[in-house]
mmCIF entry with sequence, helices, sheets and N, C-alpha, C, O atoms, coordinates in Angstrom:
data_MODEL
# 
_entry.id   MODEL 
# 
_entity.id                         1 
_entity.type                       polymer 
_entity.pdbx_number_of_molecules   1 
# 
_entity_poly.entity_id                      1 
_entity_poly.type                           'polypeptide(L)' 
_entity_poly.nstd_linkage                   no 
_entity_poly.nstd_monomer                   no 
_entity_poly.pdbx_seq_one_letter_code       
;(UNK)(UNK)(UNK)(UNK)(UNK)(UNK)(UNK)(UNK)(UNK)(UNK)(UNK)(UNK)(UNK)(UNK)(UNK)(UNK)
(UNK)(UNK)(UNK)(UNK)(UNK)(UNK)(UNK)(UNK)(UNK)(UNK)(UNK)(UNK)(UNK)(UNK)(UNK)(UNK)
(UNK)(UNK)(UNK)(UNK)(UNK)(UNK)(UNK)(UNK)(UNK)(UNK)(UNK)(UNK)(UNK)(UNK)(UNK)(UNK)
;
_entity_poly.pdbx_seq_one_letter_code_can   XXXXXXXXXXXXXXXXXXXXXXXXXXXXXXXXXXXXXXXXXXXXXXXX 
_entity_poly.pdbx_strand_id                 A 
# 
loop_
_entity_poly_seq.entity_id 
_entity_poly_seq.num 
_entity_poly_seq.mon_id 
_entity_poly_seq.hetero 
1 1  UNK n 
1 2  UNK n 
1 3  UNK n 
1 4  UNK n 
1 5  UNK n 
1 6  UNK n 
1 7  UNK n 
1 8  UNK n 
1 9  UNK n 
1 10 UNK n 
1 11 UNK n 
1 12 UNK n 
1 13 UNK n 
1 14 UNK n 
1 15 UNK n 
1 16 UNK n 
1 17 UNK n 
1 18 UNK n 
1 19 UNK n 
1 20 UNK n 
1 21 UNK n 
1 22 UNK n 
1 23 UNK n 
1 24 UNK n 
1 25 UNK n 
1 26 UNK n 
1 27 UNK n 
1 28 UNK n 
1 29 UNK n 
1 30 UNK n 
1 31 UNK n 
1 32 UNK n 
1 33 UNK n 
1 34 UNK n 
1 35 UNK n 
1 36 UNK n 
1 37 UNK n 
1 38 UNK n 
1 39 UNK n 
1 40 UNK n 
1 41 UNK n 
1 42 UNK n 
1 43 UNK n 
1 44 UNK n 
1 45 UNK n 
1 46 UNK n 
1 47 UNK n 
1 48 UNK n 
# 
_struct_asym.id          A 
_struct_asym.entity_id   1 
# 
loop_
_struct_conf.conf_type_id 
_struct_conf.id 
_struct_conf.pdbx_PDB_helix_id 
_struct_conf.beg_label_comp_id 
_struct_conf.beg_label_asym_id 
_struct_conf.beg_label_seq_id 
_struct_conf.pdbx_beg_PDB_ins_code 
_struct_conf.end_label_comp_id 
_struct_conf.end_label_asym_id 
_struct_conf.end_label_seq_id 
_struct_conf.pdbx_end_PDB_ins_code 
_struct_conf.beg_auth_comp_id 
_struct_conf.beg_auth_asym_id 
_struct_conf.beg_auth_seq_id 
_struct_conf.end_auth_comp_id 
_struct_conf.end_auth_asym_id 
_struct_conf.end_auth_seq_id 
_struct_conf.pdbx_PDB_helix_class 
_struct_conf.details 
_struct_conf.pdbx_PDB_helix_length 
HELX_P HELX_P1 AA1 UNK A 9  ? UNK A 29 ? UNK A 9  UNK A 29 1 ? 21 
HELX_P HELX_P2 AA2 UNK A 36 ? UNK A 47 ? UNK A 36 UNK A 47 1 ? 12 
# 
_struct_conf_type.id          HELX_P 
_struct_conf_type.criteria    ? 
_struct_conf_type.reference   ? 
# 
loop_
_atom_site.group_PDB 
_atom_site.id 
_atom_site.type_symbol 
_atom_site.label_atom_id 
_atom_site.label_alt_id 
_atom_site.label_comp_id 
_atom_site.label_asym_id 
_atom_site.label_entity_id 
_atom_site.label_seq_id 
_atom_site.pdbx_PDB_ins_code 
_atom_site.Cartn_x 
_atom_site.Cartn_y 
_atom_site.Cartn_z 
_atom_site.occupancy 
_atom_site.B_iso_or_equiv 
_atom_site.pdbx_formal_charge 
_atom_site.auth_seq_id 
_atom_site.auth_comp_id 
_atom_site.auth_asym_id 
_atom_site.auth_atom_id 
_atom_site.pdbx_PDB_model_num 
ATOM 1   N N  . UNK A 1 1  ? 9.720   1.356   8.537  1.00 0.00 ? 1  UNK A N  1 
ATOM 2   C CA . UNK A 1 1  ? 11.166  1.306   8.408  1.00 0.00 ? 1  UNK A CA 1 
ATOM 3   C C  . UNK A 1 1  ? 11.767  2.678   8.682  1.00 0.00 ? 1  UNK A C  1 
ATOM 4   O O  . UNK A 1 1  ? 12.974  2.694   8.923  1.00 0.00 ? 1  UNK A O  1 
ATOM 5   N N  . UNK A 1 2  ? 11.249  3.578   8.682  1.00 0.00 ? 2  UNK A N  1 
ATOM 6   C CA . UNK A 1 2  ? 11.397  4.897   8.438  1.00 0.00 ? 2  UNK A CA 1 
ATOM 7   C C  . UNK A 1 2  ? 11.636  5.255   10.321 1.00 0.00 ? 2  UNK A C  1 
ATOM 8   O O  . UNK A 1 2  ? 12.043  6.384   10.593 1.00 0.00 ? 2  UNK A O  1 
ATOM 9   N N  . UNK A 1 3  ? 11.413  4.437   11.294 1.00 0.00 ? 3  UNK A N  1 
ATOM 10  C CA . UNK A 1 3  ? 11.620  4.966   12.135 1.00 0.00 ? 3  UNK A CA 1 
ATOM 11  C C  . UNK A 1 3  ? 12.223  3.994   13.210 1.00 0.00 ? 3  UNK A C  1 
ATOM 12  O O  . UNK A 1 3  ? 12.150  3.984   14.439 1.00 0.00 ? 3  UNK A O  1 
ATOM 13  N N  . UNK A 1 4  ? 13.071  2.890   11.970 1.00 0.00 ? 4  UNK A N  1 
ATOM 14  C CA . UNK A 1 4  ? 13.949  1.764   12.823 1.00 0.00 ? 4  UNK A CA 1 
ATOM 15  C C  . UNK A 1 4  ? 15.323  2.108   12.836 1.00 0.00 ? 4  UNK A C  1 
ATOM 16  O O  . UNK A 1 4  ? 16.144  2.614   12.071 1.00 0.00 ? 4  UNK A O  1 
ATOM 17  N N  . UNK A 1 5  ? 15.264  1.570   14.183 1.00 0.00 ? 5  UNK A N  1 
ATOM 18  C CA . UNK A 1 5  ? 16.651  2.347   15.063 1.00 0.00 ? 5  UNK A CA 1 
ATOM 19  C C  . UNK A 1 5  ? 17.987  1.750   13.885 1.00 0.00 ? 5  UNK A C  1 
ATOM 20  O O  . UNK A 1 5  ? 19.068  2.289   13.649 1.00 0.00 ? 5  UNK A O  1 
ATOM 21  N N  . UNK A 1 6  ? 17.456  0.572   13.357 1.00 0.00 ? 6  UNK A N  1 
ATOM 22  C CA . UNK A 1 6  ? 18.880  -0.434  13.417 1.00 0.00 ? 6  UNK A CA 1 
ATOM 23  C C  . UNK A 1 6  ? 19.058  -0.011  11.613 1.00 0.00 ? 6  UNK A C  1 
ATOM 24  O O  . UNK A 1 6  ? 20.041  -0.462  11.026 1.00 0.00 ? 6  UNK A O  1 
ATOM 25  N N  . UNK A 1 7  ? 18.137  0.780   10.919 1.00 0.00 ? 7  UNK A N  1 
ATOM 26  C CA . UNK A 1 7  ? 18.168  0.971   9.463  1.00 0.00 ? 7  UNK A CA 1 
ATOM 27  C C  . UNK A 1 7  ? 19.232  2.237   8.924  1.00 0.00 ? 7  UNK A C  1 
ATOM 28  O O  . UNK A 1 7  ? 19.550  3.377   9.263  1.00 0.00 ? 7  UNK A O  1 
ATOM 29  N N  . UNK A 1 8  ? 19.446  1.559   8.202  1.00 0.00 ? 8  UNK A N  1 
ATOM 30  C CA . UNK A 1 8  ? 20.350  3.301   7.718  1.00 0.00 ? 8  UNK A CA 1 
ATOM 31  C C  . UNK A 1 8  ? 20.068  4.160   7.040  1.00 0.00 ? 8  UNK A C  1 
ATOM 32  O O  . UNK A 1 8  ? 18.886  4.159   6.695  1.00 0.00 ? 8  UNK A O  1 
ATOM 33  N N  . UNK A 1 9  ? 20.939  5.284   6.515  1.00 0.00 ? 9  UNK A N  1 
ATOM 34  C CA . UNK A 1 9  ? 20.046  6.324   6.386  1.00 0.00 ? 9  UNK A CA 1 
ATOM 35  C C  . UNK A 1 9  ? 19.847  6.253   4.860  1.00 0.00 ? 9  UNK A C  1 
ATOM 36  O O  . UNK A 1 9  ? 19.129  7.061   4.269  1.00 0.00 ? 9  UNK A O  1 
ATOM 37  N N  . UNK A 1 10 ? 20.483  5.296   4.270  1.00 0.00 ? 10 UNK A N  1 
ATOM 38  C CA . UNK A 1 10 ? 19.658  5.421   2.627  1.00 0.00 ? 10 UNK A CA 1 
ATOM 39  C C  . UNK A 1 10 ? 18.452  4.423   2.841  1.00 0.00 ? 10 UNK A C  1 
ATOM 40  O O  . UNK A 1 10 ? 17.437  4.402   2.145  1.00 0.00 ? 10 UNK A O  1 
ATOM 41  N N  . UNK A 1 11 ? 18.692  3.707   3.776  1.00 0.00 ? 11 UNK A N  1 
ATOM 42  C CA . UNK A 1 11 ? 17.329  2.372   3.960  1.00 0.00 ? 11 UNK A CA 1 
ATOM 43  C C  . UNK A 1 11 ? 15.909  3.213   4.225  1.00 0.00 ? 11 UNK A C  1 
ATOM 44  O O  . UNK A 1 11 ? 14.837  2.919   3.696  1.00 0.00 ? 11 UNK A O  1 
ATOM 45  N N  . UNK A 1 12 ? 16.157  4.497   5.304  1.00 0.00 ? 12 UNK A N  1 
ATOM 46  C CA . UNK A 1 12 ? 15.309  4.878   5.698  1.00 0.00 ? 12 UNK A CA 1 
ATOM 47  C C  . UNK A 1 12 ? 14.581  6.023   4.467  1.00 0.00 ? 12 UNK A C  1 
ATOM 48  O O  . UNK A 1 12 ? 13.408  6.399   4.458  1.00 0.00 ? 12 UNK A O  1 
ATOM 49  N N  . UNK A 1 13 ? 15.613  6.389   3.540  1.00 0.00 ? 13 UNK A N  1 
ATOM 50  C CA . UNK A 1 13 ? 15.555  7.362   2.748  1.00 0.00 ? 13 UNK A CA 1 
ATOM 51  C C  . UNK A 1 13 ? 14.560  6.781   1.567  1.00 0.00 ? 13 UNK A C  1 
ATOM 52  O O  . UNK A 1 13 ? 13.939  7.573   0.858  1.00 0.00 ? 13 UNK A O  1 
ATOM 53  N N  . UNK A 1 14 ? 14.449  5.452   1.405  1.00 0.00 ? 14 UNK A N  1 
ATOM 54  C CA . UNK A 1 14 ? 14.093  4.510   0.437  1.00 0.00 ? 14 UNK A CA 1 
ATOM 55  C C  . UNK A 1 14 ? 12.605  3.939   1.094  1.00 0.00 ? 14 UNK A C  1 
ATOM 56  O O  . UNK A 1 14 ? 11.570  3.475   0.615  1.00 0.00 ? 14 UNK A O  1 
ATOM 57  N N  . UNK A 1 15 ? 13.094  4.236   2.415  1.00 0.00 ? 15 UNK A N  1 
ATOM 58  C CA . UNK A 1 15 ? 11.327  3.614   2.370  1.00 0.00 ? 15 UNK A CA 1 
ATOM 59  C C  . UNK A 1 15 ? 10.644  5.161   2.759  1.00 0.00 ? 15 UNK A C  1 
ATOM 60  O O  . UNK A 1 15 ? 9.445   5.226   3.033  1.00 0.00 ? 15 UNK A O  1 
ATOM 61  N N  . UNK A 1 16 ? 11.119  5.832   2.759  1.00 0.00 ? 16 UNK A N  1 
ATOM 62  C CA . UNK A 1 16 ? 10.330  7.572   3.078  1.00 0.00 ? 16 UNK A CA 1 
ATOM 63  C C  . UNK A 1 16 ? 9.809   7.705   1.681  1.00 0.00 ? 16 UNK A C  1 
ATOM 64  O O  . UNK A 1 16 ? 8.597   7.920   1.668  1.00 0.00 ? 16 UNK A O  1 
ATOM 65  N N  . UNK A 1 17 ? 10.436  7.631   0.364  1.00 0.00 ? 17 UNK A N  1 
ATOM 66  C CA . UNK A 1 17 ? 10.389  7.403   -0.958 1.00 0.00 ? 17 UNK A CA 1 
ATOM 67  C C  . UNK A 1 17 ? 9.239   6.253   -1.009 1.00 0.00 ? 17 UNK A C  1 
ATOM 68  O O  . UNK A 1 17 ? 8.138   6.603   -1.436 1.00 0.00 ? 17 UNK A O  1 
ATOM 69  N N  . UNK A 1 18 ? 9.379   5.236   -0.703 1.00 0.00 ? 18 UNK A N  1 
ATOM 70  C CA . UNK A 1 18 ? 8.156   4.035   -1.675 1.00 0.00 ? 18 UNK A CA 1 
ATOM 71  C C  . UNK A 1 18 ? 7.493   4.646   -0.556 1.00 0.00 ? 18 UNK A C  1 
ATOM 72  O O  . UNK A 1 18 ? 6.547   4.927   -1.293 1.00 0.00 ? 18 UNK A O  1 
ATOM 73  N N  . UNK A 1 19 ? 7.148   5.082   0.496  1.00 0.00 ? 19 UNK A N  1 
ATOM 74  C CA . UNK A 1 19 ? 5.945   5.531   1.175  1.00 0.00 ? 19 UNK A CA 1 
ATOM 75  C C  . UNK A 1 19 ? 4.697   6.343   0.454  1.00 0.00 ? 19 UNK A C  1 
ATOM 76  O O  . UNK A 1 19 ? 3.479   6.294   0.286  1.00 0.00 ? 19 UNK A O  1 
ATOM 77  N N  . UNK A 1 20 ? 6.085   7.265   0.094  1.00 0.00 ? 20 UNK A N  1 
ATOM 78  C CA . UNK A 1 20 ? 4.446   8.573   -0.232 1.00 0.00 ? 20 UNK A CA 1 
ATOM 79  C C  . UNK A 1 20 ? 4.795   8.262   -1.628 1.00 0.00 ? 20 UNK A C  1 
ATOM 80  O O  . UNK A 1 20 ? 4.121   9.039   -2.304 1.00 0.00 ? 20 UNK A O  1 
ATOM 81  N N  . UNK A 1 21 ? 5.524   7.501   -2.423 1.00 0.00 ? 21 UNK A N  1 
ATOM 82  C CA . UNK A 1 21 ? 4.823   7.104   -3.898 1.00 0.00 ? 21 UNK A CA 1 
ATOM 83  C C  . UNK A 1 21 ? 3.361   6.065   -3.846 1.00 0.00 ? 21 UNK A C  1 
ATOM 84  O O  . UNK A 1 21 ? 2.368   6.263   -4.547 1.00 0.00 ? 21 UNK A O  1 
ATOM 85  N N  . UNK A 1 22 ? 3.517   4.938   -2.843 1.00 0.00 ? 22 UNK A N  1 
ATOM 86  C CA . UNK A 1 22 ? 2.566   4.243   -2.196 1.00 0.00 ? 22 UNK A CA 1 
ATOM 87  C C  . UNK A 1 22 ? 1.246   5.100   -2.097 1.00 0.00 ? 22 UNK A C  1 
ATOM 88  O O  . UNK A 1 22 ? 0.246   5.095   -2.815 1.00 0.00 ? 22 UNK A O  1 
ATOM 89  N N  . UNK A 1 23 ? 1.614   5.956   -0.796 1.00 0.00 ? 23 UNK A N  1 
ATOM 90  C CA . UNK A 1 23 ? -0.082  7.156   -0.626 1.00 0.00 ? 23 UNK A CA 1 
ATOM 91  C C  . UNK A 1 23 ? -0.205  7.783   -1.845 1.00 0.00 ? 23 UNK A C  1 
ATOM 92  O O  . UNK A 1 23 ? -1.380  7.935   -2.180 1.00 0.00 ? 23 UNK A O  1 
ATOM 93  N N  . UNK A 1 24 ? 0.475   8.127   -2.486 1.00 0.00 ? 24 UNK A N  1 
ATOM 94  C CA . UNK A 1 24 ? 0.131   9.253   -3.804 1.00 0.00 ? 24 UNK A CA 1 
ATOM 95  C C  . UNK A 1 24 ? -0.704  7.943   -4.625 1.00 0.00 ? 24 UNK A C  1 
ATOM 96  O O  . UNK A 1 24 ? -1.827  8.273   -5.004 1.00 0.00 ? 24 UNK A O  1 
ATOM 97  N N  . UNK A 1 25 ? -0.441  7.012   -4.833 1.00 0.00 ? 25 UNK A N  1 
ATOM 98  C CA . UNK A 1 25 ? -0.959  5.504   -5.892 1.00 0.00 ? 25 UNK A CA 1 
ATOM 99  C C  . UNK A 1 25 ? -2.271  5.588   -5.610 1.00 0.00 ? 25 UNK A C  1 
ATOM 100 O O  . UNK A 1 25 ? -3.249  5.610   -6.357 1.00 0.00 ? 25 UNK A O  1 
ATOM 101 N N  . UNK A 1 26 ? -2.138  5.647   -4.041 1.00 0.00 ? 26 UNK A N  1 
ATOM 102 C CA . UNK A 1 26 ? -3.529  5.464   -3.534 1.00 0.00 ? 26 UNK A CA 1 
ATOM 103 C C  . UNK A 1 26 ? -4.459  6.408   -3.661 1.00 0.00 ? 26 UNK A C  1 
ATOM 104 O O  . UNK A 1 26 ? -5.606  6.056   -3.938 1.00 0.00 ? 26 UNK A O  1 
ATOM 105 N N  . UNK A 1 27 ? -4.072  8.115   -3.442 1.00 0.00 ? 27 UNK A N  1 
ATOM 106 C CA . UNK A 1 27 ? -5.404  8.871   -3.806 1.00 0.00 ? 27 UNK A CA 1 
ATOM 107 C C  . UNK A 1 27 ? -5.778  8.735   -4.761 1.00 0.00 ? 27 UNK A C  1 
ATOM 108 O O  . UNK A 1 27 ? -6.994  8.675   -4.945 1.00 0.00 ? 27 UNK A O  1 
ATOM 109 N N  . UNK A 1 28 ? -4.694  8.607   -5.984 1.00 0.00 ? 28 UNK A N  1 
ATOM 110 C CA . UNK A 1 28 ? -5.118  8.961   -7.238 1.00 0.00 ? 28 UNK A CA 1 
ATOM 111 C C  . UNK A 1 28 ? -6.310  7.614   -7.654 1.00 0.00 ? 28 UNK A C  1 
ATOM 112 O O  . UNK A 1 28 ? -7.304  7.740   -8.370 1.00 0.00 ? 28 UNK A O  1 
ATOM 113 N N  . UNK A 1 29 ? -5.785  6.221   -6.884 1.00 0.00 ? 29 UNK A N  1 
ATOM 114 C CA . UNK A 1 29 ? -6.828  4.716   -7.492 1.00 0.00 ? 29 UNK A CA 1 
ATOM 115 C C  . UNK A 1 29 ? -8.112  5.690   -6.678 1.00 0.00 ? 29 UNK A C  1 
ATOM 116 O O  . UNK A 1 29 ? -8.893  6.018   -7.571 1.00 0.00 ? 29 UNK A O  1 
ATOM 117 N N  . UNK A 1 30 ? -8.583  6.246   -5.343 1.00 0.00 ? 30 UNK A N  1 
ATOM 118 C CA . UNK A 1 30 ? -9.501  6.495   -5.018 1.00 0.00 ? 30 UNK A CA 1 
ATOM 119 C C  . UNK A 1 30 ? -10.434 5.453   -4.745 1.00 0.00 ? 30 UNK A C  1 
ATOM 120 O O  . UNK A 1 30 ? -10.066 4.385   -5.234 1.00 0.00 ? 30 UNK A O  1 
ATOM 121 N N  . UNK A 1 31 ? -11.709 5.387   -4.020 1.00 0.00 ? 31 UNK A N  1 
ATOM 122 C CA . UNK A 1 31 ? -12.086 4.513   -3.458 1.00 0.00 ? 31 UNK A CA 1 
ATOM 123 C C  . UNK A 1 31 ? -12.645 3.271   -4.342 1.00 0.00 ? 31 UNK A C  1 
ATOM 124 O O  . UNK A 1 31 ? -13.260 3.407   -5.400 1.00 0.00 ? 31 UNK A O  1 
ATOM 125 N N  . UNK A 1 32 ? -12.304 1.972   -3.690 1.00 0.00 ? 32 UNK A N  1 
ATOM 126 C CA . UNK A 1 32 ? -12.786 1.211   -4.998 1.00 0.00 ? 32 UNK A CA 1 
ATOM 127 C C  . UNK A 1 32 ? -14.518 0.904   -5.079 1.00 0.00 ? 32 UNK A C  1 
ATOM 128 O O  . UNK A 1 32 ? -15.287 1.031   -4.127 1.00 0.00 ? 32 UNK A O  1 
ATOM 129 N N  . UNK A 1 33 ? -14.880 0.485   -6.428 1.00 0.00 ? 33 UNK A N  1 
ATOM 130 C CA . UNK A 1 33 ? -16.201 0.994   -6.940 1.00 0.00 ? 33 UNK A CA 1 
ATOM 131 C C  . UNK A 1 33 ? -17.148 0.327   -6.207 1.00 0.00 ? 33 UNK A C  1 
ATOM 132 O O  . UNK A 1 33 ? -18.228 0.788   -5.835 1.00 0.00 ? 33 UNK A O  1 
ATOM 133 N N  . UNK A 1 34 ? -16.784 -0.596  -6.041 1.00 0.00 ? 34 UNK A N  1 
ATOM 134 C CA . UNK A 1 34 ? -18.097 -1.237  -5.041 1.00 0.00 ? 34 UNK A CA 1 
ATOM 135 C C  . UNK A 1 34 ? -18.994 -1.914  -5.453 1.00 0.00 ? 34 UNK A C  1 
ATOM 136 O O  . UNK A 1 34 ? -20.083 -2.047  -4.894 1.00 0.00 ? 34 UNK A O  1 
ATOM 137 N N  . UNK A 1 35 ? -18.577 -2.532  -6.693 1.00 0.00 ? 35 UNK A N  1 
ATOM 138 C CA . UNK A 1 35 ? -19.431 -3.538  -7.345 1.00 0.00 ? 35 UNK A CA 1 
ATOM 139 C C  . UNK A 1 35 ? -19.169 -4.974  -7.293 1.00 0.00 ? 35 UNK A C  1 
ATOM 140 O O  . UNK A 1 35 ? -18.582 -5.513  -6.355 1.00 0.00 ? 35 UNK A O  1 
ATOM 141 N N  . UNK A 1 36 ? -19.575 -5.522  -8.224 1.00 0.00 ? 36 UNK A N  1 
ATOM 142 C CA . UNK A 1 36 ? -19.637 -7.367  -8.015 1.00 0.00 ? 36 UNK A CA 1 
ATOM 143 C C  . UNK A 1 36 ? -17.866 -7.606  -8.069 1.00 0.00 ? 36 UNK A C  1 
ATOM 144 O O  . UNK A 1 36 ? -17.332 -8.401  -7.295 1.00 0.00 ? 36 UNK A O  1 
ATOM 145 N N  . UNK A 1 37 ? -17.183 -6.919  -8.942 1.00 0.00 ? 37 UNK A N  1 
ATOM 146 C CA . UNK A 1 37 ? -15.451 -7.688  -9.174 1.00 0.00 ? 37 UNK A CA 1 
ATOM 147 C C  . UNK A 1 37 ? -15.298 -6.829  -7.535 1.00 0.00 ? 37 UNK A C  1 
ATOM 148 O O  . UNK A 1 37 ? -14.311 -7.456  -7.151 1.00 0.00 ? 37 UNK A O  1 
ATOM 149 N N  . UNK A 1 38 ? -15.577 -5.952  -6.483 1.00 0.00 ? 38 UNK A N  1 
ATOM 150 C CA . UNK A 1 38 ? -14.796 -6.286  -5.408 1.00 0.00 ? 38 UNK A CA 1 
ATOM 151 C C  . UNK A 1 38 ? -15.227 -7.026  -5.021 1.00 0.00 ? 38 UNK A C  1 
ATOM 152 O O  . UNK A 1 38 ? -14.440 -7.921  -4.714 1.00 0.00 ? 38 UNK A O  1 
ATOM 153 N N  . UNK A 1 39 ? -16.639 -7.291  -4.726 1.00 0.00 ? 39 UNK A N  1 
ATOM 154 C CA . UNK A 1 39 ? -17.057 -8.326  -3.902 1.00 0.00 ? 39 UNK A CA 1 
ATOM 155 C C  . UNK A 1 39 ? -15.918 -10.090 -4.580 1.00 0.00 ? 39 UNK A C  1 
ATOM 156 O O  . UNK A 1 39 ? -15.023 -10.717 -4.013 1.00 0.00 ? 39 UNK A O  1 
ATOM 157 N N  . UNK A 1 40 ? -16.324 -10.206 -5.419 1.00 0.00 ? 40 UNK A N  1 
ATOM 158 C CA . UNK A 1 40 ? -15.727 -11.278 -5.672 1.00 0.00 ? 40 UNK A CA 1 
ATOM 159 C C  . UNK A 1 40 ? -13.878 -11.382 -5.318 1.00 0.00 ? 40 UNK A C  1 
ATOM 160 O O  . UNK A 1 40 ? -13.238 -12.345 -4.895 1.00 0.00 ? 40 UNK A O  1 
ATOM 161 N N  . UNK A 1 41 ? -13.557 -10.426 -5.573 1.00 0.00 ? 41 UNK A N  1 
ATOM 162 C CA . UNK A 1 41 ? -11.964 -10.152 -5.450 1.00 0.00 ? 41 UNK A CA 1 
ATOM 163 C C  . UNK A 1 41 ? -11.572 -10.598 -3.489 1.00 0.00 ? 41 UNK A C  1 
ATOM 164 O O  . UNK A 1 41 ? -10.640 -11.230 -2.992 1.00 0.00 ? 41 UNK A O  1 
ATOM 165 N N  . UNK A 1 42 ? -12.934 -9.821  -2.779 1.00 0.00 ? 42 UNK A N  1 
ATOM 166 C CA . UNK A 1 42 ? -12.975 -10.417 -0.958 1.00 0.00 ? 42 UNK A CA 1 
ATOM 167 C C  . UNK A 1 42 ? -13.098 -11.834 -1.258 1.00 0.00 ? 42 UNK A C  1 
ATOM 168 O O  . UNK A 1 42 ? -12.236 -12.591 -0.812 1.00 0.00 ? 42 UNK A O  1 
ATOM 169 N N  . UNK A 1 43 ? -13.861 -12.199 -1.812 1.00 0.00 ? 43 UNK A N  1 
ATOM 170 C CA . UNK A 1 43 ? -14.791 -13.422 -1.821 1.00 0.00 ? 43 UNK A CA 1 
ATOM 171 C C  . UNK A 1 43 ? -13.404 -15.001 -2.099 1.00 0.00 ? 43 UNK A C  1 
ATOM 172 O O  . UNK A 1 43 ? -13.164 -16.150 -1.728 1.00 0.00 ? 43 UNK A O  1 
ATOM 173 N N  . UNK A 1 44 ? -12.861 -13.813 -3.074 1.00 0.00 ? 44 UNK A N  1 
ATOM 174 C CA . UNK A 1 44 ? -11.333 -15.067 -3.308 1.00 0.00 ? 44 UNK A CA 1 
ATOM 175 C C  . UNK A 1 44 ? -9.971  -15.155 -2.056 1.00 0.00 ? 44 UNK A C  1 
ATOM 176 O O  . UNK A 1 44 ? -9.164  -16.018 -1.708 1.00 0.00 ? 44 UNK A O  1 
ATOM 177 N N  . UNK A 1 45 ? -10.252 -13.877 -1.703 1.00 0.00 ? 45 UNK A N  1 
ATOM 178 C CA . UNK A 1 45 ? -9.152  -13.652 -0.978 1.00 0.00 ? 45 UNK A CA 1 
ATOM 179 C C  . UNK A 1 45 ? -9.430  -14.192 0.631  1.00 0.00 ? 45 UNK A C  1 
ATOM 180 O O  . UNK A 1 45 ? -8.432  -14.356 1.332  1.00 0.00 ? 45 UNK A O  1 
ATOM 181 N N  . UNK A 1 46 ? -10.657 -14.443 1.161  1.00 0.00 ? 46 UNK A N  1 
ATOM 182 C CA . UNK A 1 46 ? -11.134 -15.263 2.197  1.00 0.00 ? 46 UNK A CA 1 
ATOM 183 C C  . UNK A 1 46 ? -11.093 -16.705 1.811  1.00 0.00 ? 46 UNK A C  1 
ATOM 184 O O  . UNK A 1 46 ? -10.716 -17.567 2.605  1.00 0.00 ? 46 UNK A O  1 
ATOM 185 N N  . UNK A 1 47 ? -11.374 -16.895 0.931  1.00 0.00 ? 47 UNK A N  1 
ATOM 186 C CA . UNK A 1 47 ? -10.818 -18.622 0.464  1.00 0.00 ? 47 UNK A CA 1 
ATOM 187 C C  . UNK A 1 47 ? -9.828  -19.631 0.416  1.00 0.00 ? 47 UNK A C  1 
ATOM 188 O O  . UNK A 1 47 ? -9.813  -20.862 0.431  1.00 0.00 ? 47 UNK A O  1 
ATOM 189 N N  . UNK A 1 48 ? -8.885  -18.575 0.343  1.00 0.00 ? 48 UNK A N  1 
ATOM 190 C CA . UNK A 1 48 ? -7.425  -18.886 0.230  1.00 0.00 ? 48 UNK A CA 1 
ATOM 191 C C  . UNK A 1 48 ? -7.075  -19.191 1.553  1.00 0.00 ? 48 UNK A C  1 
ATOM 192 O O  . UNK A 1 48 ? -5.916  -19.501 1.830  1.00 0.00 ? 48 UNK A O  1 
# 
């Protein structure tokens, strides 16, 4: 959104904002553990 022509500038200001709150969420979760609840968590989400 951040680099659509037709958005305005608080639209764009708002998703520049949930962006890097988004990446910041993400370093801090860090990689997930890699045990049986992801596997199962893929395992549901291919089912659907």
């Amino acid at each position: 959104m951040t680099s659509d022509a037709g958005a305005t500038e608080n639209e764009r200001a708002n998703a520049g904002a949930l962006k890097a709150r988004l990446e910041e969420w993400l370093k801090e979760a860090g990689v997930p553990a890699g045990d049986w609840t992801d596997l199962l968590f893929r395992l549901g989400r291919r089912a659907k």
